[in-house]
N, C-alpha and C positions, 0 to 999 in steps of 0.2 A: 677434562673440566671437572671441578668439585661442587659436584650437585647439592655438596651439604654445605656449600657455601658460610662463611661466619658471616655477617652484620661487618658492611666498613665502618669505618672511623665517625661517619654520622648517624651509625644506630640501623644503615641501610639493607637488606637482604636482597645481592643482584638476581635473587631466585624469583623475586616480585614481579622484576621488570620482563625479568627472561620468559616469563609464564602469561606476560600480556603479548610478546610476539610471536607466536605459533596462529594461525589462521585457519584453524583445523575444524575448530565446532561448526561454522555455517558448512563445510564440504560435507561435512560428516552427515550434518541435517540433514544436506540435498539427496546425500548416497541413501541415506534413511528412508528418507520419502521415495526416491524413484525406485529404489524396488519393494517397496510395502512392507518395511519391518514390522511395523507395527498390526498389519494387517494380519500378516503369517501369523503374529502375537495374542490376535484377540480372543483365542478361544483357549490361555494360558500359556505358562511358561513352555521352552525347548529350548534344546541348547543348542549350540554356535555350529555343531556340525547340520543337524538337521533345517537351521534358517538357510545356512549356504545351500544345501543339495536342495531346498523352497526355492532361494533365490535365485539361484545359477550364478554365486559367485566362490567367489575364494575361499577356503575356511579360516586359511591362518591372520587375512585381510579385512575379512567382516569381523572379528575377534577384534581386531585392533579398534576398529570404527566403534563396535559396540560398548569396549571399555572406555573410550575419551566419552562416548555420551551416555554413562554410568557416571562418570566422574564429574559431567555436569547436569545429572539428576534427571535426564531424560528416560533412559531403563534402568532398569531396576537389575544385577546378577545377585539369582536370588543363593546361588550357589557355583563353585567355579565353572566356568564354561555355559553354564545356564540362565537364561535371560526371560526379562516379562517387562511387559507392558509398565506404564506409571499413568498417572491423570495427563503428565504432559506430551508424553511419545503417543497415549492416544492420538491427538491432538493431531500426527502425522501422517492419518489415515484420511482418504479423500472424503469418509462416509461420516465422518465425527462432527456433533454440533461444534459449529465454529472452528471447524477444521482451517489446519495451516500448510495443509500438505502443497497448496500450487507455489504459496510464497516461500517453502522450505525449497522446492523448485527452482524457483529462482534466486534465490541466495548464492548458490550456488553454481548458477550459468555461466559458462565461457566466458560468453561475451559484457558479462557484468565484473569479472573478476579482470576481464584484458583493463577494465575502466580502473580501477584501483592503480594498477600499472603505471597510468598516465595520470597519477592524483598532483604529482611535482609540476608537470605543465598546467594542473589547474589553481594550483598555487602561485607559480610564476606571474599566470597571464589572467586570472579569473574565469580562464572560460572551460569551459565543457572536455573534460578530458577523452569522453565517448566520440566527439567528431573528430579530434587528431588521432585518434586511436583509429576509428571505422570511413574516414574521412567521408561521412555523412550525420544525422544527429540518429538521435531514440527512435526518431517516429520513422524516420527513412528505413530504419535497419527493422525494424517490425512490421513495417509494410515489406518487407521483403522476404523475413523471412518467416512464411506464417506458424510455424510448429515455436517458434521462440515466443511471437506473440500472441497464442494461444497460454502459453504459460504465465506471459505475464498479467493478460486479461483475466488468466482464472488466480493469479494472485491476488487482483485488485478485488474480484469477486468472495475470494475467501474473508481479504480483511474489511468488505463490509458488512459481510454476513457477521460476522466477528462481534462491528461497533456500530453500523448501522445502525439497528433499532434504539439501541441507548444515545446515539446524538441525536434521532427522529424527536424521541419523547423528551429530549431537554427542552427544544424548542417550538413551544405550543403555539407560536405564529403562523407554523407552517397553518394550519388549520383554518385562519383567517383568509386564507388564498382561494379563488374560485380554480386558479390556474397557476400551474406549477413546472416549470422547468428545468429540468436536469441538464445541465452543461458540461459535456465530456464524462459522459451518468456512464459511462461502460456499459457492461452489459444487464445494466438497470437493478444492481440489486438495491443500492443506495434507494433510488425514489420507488424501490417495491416497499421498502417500511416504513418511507414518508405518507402513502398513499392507505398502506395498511393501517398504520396507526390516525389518521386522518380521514374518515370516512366522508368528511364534506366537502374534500373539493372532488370537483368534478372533474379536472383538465389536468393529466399529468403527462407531459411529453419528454422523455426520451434522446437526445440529443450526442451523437457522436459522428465519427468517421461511420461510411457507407459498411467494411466489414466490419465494425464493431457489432454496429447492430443488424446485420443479418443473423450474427449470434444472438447476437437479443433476444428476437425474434425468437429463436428457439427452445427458449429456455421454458420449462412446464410451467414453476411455478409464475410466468408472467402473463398465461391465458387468462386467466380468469378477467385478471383489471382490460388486457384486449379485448375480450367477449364483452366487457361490461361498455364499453366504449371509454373509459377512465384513461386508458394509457395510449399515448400516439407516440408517435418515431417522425424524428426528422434527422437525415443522413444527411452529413456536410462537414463544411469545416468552421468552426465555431469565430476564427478570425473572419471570415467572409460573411458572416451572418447569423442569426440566432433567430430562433419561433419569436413570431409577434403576438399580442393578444394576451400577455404573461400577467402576472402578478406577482409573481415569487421567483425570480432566479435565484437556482441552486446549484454552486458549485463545490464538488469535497474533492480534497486530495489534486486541487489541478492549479490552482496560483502557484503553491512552492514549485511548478514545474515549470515555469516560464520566468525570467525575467522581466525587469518593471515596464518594459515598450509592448512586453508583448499581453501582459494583464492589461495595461492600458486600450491596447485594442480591443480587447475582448470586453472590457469596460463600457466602451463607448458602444461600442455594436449594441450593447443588453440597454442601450440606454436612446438610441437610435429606435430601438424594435419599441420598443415597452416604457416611453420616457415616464413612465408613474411606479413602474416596480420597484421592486425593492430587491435587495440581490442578500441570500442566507451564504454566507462563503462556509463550511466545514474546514477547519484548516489546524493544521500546528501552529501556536504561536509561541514564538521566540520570547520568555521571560526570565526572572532571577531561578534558579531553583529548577529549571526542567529536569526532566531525565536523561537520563544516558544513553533513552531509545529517541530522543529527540535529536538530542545535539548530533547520535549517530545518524539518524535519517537526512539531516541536513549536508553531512557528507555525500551520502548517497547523492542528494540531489545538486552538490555541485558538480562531481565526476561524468552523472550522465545526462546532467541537463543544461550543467550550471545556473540551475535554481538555487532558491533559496529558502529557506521559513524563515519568514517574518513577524519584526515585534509588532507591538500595537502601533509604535508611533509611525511604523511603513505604511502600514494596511490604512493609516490616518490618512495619510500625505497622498498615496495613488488614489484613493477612492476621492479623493480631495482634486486631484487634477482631472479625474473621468466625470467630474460634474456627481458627485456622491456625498453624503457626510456618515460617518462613521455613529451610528449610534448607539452603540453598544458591545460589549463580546459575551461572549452567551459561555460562560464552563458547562461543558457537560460529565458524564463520568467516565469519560476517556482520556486519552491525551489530545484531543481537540475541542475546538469553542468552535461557537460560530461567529464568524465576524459579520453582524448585522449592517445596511448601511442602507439610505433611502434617498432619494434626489433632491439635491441640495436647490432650495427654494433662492 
């Protein structure tokens, strides 16, 4: 093959297209992060032989990984064979402000990559390429197998730490709340910064599956709000039931993971428990102009969910049939808004 390809006949470089199918940078992240390059890195450059005999890998093979993510500006070769750190392979270390090491993690998981596999049956059929694949769904396969879903709970945990506190502080209603709900809050970093940044209310509960938050529960920085009596835990399952007594349900990152029957139930339940709240969604929304980390997440989420991110005029329509009116979406300085909605009189 001729690498140095000319331009066909309509001006085109098959070097373009050929350079969008290789699938190497997410594996490469993951290999990055699971043996601590960046870590081995933080105290200056070393070069390729001495991270291998660090890491207990291959030298001629972490060379190779180290130079694809040089090439896309993750390390830095500050000379041949020698490597260092940049702002963003920090970024790979579990100890780094708004570290991305769990979700580098899972990028690159098995059983996220078997999902890709089966992206043709979710095109075919709309559904979930993860249950023809694992012939069960997400939640089944992470209740089972817990070392994968510790990875990906500490992913969700990294990318709120990440953007948490900047969607907290867009939306100053939270603070209007005596009581506040997290729905599918993982392992509660999200409503740690609603709570942080909001010192007035006083009721902030916690809401997942039963091991989510036993992790919860563990986490240092969520004593203080437990000591203070601020933060409660209620283990279940969010279709069966939601805390009552609410003012504010808050859900981030959990609509685009369900399909419309199944927000609908979850809809109604928060509206059953709390029929005066008001429900903050955190969410991607589907408009002209996203990015490339949008439309790409939305993949993500047909292959292992067959979710979706939704436009404004969905989140209209469902919030519309759960007895809700949509009244506003809130930007914040992430890639998510909050879709605000209140019970439709």
């Amino acid at each position: 093959m001729n690498l140095n390809a000319q331009p066909n006949a309509s001006g085109v470089d098959p070097m373009d297209l050929l350079e969008l199918m290789f699938p190497s940078t997410p594996q490469c992240l993951a290999i990055a992060a699971e043996h601590r390059i960046a870590d081995l890195l933080a105290d200056g450059p070393l070069s390729v032989e001495e991270l291998a005999e660090k890491s207990g890998t291959h030298t001629p093979s972490l060379h190779k990984i180290l130079q694809t993510l040089t090439e896309d500006r993750v390390f830095a070769e500050i000379r041949p064979g020698v490597f260092a750190n940049t702002p963003l392979s920090e970024l790979l270390s579990p100890s780094a402000e708004k570290t991305q090491y769990s979700m580098a993690r899972l990028v690159g998981a098995e059983w996220l990559w078997s999902c890709w596999g089966g992206l043709d049956h979710s095109v075919r059929t709309g559904k979930a390429a993860f249950d023809e694949v694992f012939k069960m769904n997400t939640w089944a396969y992470l209740g089972r197998n817990p070392d994968q879903a510790r990875i990906f709970n500490g992913a969700m945990t990294d990318f709120s730490e990440a953007l948490g506190p900047q969607i907290a502080h867009a939306y100053s209603e939270f603070g209007q709340a005596g009581a506040i709900a997290d729905l599918g809050g993982g392992q509660g970093t999200f409503l740690h910064s609603i709570l942080s940044a909001y010192p007035s209310i006083d009721r902030g509960v916690l809401a997942d599956l039963p091991p989510v938050i036993e992790q919860a529960k563990e986490r240092p920085e969520l004593a203080p709000l437990i000591e203070s009596g601020r933060l409660e835990f209620a283990a279940g399952d969010f279709f069966e039931g939601v805390p009552a007594g609410i003012d504010t349900y808050v859900t981030k990152q959990i609509m685009h993971s369900w399909d419309d029957e199944k927000v609908l139930t979850l809809l109604r339940k928060t509206r059953e428990a709390s029929p005066n709240a008001r429900i903050a969604a955190a969410e991607l929304v589907h408009r002209d102009g996203v990015s490339r980390f949008v439309k790409n997440f939305n993949l993500i989420m047909l292959v292992t969910m067959a979710g979706a991110i939704r436009t404004a005029e969905d989140f209209t329509r469902l919030f519309d049939k759960a007895g809700y009116k949509v009244t506003r979406i809130v930007p914040t300085n992430t890639a998510f808004s909050i879709v605000e909605a209140i019970p439709a009189k």
